[in-house]
Residue, then its C-alpha position, 0 to 999 in steps of 0.5 A: x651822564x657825561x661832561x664833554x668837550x665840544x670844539x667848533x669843528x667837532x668833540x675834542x675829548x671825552x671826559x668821565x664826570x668824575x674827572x675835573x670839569x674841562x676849562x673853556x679856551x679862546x672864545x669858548x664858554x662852558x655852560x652848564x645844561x639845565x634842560x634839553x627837548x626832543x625832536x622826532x629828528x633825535x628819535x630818527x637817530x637813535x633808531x639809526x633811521x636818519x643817517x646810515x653814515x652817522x659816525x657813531x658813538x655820538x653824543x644825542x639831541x640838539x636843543x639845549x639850554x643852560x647858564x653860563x659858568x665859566x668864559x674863556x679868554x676874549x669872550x664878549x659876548x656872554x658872561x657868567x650867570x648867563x641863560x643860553x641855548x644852542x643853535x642847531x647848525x653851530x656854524x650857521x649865523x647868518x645869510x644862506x645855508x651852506x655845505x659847511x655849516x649843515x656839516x655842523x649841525x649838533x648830533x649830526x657830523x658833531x656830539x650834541x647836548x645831552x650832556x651835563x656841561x658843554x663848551x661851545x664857541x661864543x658865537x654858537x649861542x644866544x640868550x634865551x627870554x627870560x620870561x620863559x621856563x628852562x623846559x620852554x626855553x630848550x624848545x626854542x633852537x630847533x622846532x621854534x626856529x624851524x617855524x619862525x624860518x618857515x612862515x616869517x622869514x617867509x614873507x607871512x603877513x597879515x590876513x594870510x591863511x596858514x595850514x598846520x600839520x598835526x599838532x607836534x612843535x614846529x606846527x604849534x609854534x607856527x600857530x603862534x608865529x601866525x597870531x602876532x603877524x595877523x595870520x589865520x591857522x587851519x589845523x590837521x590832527x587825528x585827534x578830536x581832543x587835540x583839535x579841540x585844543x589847538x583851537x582854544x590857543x587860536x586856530x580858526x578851524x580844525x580838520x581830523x584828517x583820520x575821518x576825513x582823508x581827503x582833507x585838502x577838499x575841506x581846506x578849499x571849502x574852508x576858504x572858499x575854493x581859494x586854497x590857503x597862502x602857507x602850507x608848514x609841511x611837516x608830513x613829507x612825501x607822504x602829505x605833500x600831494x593833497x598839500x600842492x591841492x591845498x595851496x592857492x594859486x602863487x602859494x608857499x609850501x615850506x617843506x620841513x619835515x617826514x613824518x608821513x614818510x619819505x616816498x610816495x608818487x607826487x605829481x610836480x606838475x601841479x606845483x608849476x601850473x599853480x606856480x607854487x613856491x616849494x622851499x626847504x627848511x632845514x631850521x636856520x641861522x643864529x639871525x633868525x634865532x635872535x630875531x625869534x627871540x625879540x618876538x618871542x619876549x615881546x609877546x611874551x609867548x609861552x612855548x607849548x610843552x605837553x610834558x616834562x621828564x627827569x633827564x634820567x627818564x630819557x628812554x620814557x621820553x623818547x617813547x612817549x614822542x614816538x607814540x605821537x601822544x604829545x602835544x606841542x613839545x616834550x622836554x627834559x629837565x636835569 
């Protein structure tokens, strides 16, 4: 492991661990991880899959948290002995997505988190609830997010029907994003096990998409021809036509990850005659996480974690997530 300095606009300097540890400056805090989560993202990177032009060496994953050890000059924010996490997008607070700020996206154009300190701006990070484990709580800046962006900000509301794929950390987080709105869940899996699983945390039905292919007719018998109102589609190009089958007339699909893969043919067609929303989620803001957050503790809703690793088992961890064994999130603890 390394200590590492991480200025708002990107790495300032690399520092071994057995130099001194590096000293905030204006508006920076120092914080100290005990904790980091993987995301099928970190695994796309490290395989050197998710971007070409990535410029590397680049320090890996972005979900992070850790105490507050040391502020800098006019910081007000945050104190020392605070738990924070990262958000994902470091100058992503509020409003729109912009061109500048998913430049800033942690182990994107700038180092992430695997690192035992970090310095971040001030503004680049939020209290974590306290109700939560360390493990739990270094789920929260991406796959949370990504959830709470998808279905809340939304528009979900209460009696809507939403479709999970799979069983990974944005769709179980949506589940639970879905009960404290009212909402009701249909869950894919190719799984028994895990469809047995995601029903017992809420799901009102499950569809095992390896024995039933045609999965999308099962969803349209579920609820009566109708379709359902979300669809949280983490499949990518490769679901994305049986998903514009299985969602209602004036339906919402948030369009958010590729794990079914990045080219396949798909009509678009359907999507204008059914008058479907399509959007793209790329996370969110530090809005939305603070907003996540009250929920979050208010409900006292536990992050799903399958399973927690030493840090010094990173490679383990990341062979575990590509095996797709797991169940909700993975984290690692230093």
């Amino acid at each position: 492991m390394q200590v590492f300095e991480l200025q708002k606009f990107g790495l300032d300097g690399l520092i071994g661990s057995d130099r001194a540890i590096p000293i905030p400056g204006y508006g920076e805090v120092l914080v100290k991880l005990k904790a980091v989560s993987l995301n099928y993202r970190d695994l796309l990177i490290i395989k050197g899959l998710y971007n070409p032009n990535l410029p590397l060496p680049i320090i890996p994953l972005s979900d992070g948290v850790g105490e507050v050890v040391k502020v800098g000059e006019n910081v007000t924010k945050v104190q020392t002995g605070d738990r924070v996490a990262s958000i994902f997008m470091q100058d992503w607070l509020s409003g729109h997505l912009s061109k500048k700020a998913a430049k800033s996206a942690l182990c994107g154009e700038i180092n992430g988190v695997l690192a035992e300190y970090v310095i971040f701006p001030e503004d680049s990070i939020v209290s974590v609830p306290q109700h939560l484990t360390d493990a739990e709580a270094a789920t929260l800046p991406c796959a949370g997010v990504t959830a709470w962006n998808a279905l809340i900000e939304g528009g979900l509301k209460p009696g809507d029907t939403v479709l999970i794929l799979g069983t990974g950390g944005v769709s179980l987080f949506s589940l639970q994003f879905a009960q404290i709105v009212g909402a009701r869940v249909i869950a894919t899996s190719s799984s028994e096990e895990k469809l047995v699983r995601v029903k017992e945390l809420g799901a009102f039905a499950g569809i095992n998409y390896q024995t039933n292919p045609h999965w999308e007719k099962e969803v349209l018998s579920l609820t009566e021809g109708v379709g359902v109102d979300y669809i949280v589609e983490v499949g990518g190009a490769g679901t994305l036509a049986k998903s514009l089958k299985a969602v209602r007339f004036g339906g919402n699909i948030s369009l958010i990850g590729v794990l079914a893969g990045t080219q396949a043919q798909v009509n678009p067609l359907l999507a204008v005659m059914k008058g479907v929303s399509i959007r793209g989620i790329y996370v969110g803001s530090k809005t939305m996480f603070t907003a996540m957050n009250k929920a979050i503790a208010h409900n006292q809703i536990h992050p799903i974690v399958d399973r927690t690793f030493p840090i010094t088992e990173i490679v383990s961890a990341l062979k575990y997530l590509e095996s797709g064994s797991h169940f909700g999130k993975i984290s690692l603890i230093f």
